[in-house]
Structures are given as C-alpha cells and as structure tokens.
VOBA-1610 file (N, C-alpha, C; in pm, whole numbers, padded with zeros to 5 digits, always signed):
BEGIN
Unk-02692-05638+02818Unk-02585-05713+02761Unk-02487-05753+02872Unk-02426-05868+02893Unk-02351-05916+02949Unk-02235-05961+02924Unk-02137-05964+03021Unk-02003-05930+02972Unk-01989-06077+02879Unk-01883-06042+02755Unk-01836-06157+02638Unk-01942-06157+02539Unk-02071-06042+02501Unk-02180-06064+02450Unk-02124-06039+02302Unk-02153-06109+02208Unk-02102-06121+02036Unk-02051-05980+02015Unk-01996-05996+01968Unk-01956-05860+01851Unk-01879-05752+01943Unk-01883-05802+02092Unk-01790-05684+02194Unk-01673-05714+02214Unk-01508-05656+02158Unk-01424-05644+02203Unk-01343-05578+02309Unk-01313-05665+02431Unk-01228-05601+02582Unk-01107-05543+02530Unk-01053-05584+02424Unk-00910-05571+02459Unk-00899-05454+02315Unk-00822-05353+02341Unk-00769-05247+02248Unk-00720-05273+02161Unk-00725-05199+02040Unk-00635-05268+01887Unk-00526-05239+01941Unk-00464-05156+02036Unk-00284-05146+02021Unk-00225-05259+02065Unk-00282-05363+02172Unk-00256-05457+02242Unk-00244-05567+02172Unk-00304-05558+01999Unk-00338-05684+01933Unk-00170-05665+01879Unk-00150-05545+01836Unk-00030-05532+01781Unk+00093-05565+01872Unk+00192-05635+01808Unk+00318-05677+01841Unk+00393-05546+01902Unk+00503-05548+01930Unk+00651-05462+01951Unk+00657-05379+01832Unk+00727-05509+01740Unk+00743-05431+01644Unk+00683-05431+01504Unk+00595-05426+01506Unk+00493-05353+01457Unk+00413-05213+01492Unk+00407-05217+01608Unk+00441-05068+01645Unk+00557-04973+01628Unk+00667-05057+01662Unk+00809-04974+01591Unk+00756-04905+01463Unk+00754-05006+01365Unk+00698-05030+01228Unk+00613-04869+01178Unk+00517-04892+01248Unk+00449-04817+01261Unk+00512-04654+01277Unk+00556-04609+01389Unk+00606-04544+01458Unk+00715-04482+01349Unk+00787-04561+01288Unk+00869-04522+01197Unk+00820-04442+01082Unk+00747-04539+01041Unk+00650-04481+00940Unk+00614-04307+00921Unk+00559-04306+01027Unk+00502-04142+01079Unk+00589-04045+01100Unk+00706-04096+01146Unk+00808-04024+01168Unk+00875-03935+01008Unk+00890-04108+00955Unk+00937-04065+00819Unk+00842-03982+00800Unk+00730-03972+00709Unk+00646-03914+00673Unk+00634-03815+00724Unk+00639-03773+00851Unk+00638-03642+00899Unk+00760-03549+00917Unk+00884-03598+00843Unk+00980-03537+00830Unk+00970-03521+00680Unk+00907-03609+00637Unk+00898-03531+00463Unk+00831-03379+00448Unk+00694-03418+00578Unk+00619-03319+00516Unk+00690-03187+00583Unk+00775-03193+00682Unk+00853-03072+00755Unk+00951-03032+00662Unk+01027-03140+00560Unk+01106-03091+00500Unk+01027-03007+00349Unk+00920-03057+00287Unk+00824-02979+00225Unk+00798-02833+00268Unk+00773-02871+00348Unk+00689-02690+00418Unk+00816-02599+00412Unk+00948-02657+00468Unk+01062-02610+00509Unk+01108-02554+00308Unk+01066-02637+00271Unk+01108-02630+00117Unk+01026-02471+00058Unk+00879-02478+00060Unk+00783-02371+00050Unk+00821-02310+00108Unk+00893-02251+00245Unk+00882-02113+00313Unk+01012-02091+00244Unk+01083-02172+00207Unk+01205-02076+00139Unk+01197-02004+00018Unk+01106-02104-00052Unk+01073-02006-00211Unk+00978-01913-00186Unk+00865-01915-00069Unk+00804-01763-00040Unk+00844-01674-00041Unk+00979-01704+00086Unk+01032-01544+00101Unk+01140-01529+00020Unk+01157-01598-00121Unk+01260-01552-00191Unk+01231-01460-00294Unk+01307-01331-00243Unk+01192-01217-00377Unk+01239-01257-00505Unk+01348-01280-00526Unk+01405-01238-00662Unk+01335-01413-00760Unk+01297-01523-00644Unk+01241-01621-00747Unk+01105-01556-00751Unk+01033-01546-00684Unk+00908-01462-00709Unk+00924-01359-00774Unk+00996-01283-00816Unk+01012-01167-00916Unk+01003-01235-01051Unk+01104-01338-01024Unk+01079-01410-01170Unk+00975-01508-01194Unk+00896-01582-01078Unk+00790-01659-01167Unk+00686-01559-01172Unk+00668-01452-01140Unk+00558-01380-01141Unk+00575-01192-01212Unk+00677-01248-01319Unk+00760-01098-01435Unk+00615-01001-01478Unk+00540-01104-01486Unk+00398-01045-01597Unk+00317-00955-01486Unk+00281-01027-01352Unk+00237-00942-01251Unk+00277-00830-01243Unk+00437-00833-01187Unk+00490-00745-01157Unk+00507-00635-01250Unk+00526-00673-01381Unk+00506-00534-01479Unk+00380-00493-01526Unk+00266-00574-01496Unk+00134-00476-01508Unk+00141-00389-01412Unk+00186-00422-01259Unk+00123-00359-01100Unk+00248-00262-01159Unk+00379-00252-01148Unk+00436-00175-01207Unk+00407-00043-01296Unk+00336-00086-01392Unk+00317-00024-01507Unk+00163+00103-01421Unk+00095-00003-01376Unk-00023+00103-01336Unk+00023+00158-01219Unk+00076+00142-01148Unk+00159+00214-01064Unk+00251+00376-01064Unk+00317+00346-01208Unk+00366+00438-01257Unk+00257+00545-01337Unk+00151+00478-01418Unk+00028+00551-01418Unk-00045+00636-01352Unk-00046+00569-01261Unk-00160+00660-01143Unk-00054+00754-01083Unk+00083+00737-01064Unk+00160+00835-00986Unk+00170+00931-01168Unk+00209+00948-01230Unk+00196+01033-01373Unk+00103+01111-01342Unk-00031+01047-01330Unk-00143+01130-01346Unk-00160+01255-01211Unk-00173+01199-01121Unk-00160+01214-00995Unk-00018+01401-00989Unk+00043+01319-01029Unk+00128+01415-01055Unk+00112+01553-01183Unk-00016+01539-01285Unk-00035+01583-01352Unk-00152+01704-01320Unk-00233+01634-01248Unk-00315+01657-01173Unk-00294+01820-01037Unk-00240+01770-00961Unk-00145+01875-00881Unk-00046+01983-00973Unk+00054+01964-01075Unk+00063+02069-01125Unk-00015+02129-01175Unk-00174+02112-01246Unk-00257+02187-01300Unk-00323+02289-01207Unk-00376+02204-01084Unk-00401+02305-00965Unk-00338+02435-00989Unk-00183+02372-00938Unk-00109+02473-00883Unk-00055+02577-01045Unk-00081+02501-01133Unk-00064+02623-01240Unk-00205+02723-01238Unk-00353+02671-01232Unk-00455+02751-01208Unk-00443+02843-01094Unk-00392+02805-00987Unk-00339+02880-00859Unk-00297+03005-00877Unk-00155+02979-00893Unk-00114+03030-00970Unk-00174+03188-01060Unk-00230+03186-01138Unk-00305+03220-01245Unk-00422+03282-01191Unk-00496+03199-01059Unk-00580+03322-00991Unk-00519+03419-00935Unk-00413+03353-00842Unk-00290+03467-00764Unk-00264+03601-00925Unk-00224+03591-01033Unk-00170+03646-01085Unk-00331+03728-01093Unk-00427+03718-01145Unk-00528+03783-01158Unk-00583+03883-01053Unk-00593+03820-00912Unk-00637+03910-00767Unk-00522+03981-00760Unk-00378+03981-00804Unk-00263+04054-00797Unk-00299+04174-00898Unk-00345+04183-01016Unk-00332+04252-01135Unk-00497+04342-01074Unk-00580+04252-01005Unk-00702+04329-00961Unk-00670+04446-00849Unk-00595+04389-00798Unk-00521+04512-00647Unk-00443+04614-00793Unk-00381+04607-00842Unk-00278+04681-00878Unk-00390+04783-00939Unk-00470+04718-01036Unk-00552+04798-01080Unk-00638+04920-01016Unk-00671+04830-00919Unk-00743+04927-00783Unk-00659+05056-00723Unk-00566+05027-00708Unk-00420+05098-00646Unk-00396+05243-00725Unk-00382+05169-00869Unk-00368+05297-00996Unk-00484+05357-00969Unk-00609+05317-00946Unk-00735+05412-01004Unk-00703+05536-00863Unk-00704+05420-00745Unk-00702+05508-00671Unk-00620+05642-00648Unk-00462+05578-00678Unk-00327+05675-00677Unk-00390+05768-00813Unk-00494+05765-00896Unk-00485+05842-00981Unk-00582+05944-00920Unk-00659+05933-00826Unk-00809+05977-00782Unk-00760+06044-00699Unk-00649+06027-00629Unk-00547+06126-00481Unk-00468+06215-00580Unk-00443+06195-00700Unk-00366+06307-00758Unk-00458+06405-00801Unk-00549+06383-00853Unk-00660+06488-00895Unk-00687+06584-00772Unk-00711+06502-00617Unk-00772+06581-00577Unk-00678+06677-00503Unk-00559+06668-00509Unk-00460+06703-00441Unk-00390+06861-00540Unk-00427+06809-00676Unk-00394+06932-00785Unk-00531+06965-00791Unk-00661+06963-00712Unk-00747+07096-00742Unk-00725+07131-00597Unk-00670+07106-00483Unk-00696+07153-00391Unk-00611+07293-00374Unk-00488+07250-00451Unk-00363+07394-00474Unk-00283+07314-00390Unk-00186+07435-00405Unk-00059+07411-00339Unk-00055+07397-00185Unk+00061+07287-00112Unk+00020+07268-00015Unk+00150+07292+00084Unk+00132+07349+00189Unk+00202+07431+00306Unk+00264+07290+00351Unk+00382+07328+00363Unk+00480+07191+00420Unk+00499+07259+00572Unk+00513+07163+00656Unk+00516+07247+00789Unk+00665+07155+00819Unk+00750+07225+00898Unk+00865+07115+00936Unk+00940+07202+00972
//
C-alpha cells in the first residue's frame, strides 16, 4: 500500500476537532467527573454513618442481636453446669477422704485400746 491509499487516514481525530470543541469536550468530563466524585463523596458518608445504618438495617441488627444474646445465654449456661458438676465431684472425693479418715481414725483407736495403756515419756 502506498501512501494516500483509500480508506487510510494521516491525520488524528483530535486535529479534526476545533479549539473549542475540545474545550467543549473537556468540560464535559470535568463536569461529569465531579458528579461522580461528589456521588462517591455522597456514599462514603452514609457508609460510615452508624446510626443511618442502624436504622436502614433495624431488622438485621435485631436478629444478629438477638442470636448473639443467645449463644452468650447458652454459653453461659453451659459453664455454670460444669462448674456446678465440679463442684459436686469436689464435694464427693471430699466426703470419700473424710470417709477414709473416719475408718481409719476408727482402726488407730482400736488398736491403741487393745494395746493398753501407754507410757508418756517427757
């Protein structure tokens, strides 16, 4: 192909365009891209606003709420039972020593009253 061959354009579309029409242009984008900054700028404020998010989202927040308070209930129900069974073994291996203790303190008195009377030295 040789140079000027059909259908080949030398010269750039920006060059076809005027001054101002590029202004034109230029403006355009600008605007538009200050809408969409003032948009976004619009969204990050209602993101981080808790108390509007508290309120468009009441129903969320009192289910997650609600099971929240659930699982800490249970959770909490849970651990006192332990510690009441705990508890309750402690009281049992306690009552098993004591028991042991008596048989024994009863088994040192026997043998101590058949042995007779006993010489105190001091």
């Amino acid at each position: 192909m040789g140079e000027g061959a059909t259908g080949v354009n030398h010269e750039p579309k920006a060059a076809k365009l005027n001054a101002s029409e590029l202004e034109q242009q230029i403006d355009d984008v600008r605007a538009e891209l200050g809408e969409l900054v003032e948009e976004l700028d619009r969204r990050r404020h209602e993101a981080l606003d808790i108390r509007l998010q508290l309120r468009r989202h009441a129903g969320l927040v009192g289910v997650v709420s609600a099971s929240l308070a659930i699982i800490v209930a249970g959770r909490v129900r849970v651990v006192r039972r332990r510690r009441a069974h705990d508890l309750l073994e402690r009281g049992i291996a306690i009552a098993r020593v004591l028991s042991i203790l008596a048989r024994e303190a009863s088994s040192w008195r026997r043998a101590l009253i058949r042995s007779g009377p006993v010489e105190v030295i001091g």
